[in-house]
N, C-alpha and C positions, 0 to 999 in steps of 0.2 A: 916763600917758594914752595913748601912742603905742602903748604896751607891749599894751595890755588892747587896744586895736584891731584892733592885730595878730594876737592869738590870734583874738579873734575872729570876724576873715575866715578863718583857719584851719579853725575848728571849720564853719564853715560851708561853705567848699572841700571836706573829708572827710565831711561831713554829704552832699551834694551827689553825689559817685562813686558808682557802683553796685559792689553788695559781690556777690559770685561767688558763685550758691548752688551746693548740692551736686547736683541736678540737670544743670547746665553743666558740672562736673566729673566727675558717674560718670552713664554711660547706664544708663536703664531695660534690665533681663535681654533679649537679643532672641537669637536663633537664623536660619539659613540654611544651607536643605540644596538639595542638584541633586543628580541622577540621569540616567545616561544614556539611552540609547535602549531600544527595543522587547527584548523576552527573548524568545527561542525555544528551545521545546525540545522536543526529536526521542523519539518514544515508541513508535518499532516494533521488533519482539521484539529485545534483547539492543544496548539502545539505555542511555547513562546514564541518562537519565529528568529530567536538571538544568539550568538555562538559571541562569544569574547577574545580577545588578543591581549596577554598579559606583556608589554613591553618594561624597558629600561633603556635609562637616556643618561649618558654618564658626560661633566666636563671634564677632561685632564688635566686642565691650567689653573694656576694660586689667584686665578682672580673671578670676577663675577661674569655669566654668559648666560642672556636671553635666548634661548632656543624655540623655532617655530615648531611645528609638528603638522604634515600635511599625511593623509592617507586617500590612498585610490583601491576600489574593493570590485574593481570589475563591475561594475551594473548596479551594484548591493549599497541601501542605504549605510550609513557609517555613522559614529557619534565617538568624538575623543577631544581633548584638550588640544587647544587652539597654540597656547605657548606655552613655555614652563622656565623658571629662571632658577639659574642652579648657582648656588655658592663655588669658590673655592675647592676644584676634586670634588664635587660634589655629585648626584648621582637620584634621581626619583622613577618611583615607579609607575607607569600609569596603565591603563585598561581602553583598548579599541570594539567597540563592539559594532557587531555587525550586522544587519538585519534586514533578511528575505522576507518574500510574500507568501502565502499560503499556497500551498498546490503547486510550487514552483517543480520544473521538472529538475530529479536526480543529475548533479552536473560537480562541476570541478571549477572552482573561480579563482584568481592569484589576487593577491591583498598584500599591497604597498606602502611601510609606513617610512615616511620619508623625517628627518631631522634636521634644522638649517637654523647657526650659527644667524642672527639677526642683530645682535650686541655684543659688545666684548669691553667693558670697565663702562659701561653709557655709554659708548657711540658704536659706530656703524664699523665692522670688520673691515681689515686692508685686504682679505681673500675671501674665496668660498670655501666656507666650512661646512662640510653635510656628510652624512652618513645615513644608511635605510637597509630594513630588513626586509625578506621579501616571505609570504606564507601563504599557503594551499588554503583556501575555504571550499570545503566538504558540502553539499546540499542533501541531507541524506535522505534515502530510499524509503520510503513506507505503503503498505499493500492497502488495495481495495479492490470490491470485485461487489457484481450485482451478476442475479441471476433471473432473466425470467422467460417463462414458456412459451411459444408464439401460440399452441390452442391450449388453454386450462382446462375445459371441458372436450371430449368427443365422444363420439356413438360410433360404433361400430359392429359390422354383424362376426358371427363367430368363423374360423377357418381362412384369414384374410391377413395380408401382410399391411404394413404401414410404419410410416416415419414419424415417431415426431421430434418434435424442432424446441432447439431452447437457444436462446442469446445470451452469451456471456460478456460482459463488459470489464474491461479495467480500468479502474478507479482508483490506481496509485499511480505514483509519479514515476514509474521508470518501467522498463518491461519485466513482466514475469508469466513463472510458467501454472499453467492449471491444472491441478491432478481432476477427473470427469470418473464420476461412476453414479447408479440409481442404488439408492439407500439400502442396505442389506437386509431389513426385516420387509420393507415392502418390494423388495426385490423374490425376497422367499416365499411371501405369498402370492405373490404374479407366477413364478415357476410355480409353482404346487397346483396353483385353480388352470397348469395348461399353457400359461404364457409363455412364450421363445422370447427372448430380451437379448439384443447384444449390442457392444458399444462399438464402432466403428477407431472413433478415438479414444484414449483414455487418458491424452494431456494434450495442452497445448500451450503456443507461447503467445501471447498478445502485447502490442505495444501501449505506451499508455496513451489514454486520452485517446483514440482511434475511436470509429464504431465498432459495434460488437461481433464477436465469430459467432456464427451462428454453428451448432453441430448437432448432430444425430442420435435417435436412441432408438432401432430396430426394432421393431415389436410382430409377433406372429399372433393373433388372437387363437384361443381355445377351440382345440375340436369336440371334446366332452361338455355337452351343457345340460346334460339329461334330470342332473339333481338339481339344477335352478331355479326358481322361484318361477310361476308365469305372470306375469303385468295382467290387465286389465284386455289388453289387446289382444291376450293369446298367444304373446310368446315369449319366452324363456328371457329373463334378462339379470343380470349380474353385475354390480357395479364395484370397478377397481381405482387403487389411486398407486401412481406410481411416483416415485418422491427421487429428483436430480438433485445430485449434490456437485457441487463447483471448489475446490479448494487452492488458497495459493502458496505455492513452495515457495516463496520469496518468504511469507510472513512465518511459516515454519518451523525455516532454514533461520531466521535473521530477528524475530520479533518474538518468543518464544511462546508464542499460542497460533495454533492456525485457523487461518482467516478460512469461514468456512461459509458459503450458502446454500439453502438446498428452496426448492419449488415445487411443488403440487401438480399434476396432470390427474385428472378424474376423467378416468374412461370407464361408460357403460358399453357393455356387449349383450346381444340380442341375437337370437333363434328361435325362427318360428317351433311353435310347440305343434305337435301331434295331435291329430283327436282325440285318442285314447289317453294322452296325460292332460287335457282340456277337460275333459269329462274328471277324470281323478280331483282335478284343482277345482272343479265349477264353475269354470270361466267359458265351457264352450256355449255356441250357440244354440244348439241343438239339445240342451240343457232341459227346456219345458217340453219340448214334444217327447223327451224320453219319459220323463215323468207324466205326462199328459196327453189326453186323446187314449186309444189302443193299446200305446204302452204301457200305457197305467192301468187299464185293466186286469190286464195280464199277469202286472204284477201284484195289484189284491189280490186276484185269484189264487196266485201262489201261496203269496201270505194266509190268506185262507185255509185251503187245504192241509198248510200245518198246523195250522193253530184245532182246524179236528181232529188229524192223526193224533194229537195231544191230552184230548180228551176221552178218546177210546181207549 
């Protein structure tokens, strides 16, 4: 009788304990990926064109999981590992790279890398197991700029106002500003020989890829031309070059040399010369009948009469 009592309370101690299911023993398939910071990447002419995504893809569970790896880069080619199978708490690293076109315009794209449970001990998960990081790709900013003059050459007479004109283009991928002035040493000889020079603008902002702004450089030709050389023609003529310079504060500011262009204008100025500095040069017409005919008599004569005084 002790005996059967015994058992008894047994079967009902073991009846009583909680029995360990398989759930408390194997976890549900789960995944865990991180990824680091922002990607940039630099896309001006003879640039790689590629920024990188360093991830990690970690399993939590004591047993073996196939994980897929899908990424979405907004627009932007992509290249990364298809799957990766991870041991045991296991845990690898891998690299998303990413890669823009050249010339692409300065922008801000989101990059998606996604992680999905596909096996869990060889077969197929009883859930969806997924996790994803999400990161900023950068397109970054780089300067270019062209500069050129709508006349290279002009003629102009002396005491006369006039425009001239130059296009400036932007040839980087995002907008920037233009510092404008004409070069300082040939700015100092244009003021010295008489030139009035002034700039109307002295920056401006262009967007990229647009056509070009075209702007101004003021010019007053010389009132003094009396020491000029005389041409062939008879009048006074003086040739200048005045030299535009274009620079971008973007490249400056951000690229640590600045992008800088400058362009040639060769302007000749012309005033008729005088008789009497026609005759000084030898280019007047009336050149031979002063020497010749009457003239020239007159003038041995002279010559003459000294050359006796000389001898007496």
């Amino acid at each position: 009788m002790r005996l059967k009592a015994t058992v008894l309370i047994l079967i009902f101690l073991l009846s009583a304990m909680p029995v360990p299911t398989v759930e408390a023993q194997v976890g549900a398939p789960d995944v865990s990926i991180t990824c680091d910071g922002a990607v940039a990447i630099q896309v001006y002419p003879g640039a790689t064109l590629t920024g990188h995504a360093n991830c990690i893809v970690s399993n939590p569970n004591s047993y073996q999981e196939t994980i897929e790896i899908q990424v979405q880069a907004d627009g932007l080619a992509v290249s990364h590992p298809g799957s990766i199978t991870l041991g045991p708490n296991g845990e690898e690293e891998f690299v998303v790279t990413v890669k823009a076109n050249q010339g692409m315009p300065m922008s801000t794209r989101t990059l998606n890398v996604k992680a999905t449970v596909t096996e869990a001990m060889g077969v197929p998960p009883p859930n969806t197991a997924e996790s994803e990081a999400n990161m900023i790709v950068n397109i970054m900013q780089y300067s270019g700029l062209q500069v050129e003059a709508v006349e290279s050459l002009i003629t102009l007479q002396t005491k006369v106002d006039y425009n001239l004109q130059f296009r400036v283009y932007n040839l980087g991928n995002g907008m920037d500003r233009f510092l404008l002035a004409v070069e300082y040493d040939s700015l100092r000889v244009l003021e010295n020989a008489g030139f009035s020079i002034s700039l109307p603008m002295v920056k401006v902002e262009i967007q990229s890829m647009v056509a070009p702004m075209t702007v101004r450089v003021i010019m007053r030709t010389p009132t003094g031309y009396e020491d000029w050389p005389i041409n062939s023609e008879g009048q006074h003529e003086m040739t200048f070059e005045l030299d535009f310079i274009a620079t971008s504060d973007f490249s400056c500011k951000n690229e640590g040399n600045c992008l800088t262009e400058t362009v040639t204008t060769t302007i000749t100025v012309f005033a008729e010369a005088s008789e009497s500095d026609k005759i000084i040069s030898g280019t007047s017409d009336n050149q031979l009948l002063i020497y010749g005919g009457g003239g020239g008599g007159i003038l041995l004569l002279l010559i003459l009469f000294v050359v006796m005084r000389k001898k007496k």
